[in-house]
N, C-alpha and C positions, 0 to 999 in steps of 0.2 A: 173380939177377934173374928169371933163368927160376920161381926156385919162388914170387916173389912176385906174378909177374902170373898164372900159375895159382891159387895160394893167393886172391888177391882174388877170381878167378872163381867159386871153387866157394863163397865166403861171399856172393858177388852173392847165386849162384844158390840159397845152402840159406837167406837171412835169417839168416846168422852175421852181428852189425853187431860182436861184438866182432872177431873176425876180422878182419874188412876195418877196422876201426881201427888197427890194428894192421902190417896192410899198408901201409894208408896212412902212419901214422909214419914206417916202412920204405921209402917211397916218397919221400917228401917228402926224406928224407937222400941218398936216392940220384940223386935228380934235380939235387940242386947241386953234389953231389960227379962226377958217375958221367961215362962217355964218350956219344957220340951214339946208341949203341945204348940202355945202361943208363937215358939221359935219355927213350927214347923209351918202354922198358918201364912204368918212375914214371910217364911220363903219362898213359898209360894202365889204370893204376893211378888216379891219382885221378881221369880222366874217369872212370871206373866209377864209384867211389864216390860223384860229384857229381851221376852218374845216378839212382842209389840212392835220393840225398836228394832227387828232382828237383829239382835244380839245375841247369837247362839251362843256363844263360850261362856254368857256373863248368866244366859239361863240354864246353861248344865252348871254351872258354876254352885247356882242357888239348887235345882233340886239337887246336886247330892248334899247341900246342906240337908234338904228335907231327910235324908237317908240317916243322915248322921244325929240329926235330933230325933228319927226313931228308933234307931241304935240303941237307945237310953231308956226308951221303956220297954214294956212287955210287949205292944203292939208293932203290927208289921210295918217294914221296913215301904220305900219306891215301890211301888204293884206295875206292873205293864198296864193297867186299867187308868194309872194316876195320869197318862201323857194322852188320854184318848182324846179332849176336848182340845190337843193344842194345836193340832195342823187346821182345823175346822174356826178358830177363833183368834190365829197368831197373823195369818197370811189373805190376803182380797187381792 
């Protein structure tokens, strides 16, 4: 999980789109399969991607999923800190 919301990252950030396809596949499986952490990583995962395409609706879409697979554990919820890398690595 770990190496696919980094892997997404560094395709955000270098215009790898096969890359982050790829991720995304990877994500999309792991988000209906996976546990509340796993679910929280995929979403993450394709909110970046959604960002990518500017698709704003389809990336608020996915992080309040993140909000709702933290919901479920003890750990906190969206932080203001979670959205800091996305105006810096969505938009050129």
């Amino acid at each position: 999980m770990i190496r696919m919301v980094i892997l997404a990252e560094v395709a955000a950030r270098t215009d790898d789109r096969m890359l982050l396809q790829q991720m995304v596949n990877d994500a999309y499986g792991a988000y209906s399969t996976g546990s509340s952490v796993v679910r929280r990583g995929a979403a993450n995962v394709l909110a970046l991607a959604a960002w990518q395409r500017d698709d704003v609706h389809d990336a608020m879409r996915w992080l309040g999923a993140i909000s709702r697979c933290s919901n479920h554990q003890s750990g906190p919820g969206l932080r203001p800190g979670d959205l800091h890398g996305a105006g810096c690595v969505g938009r050129r």
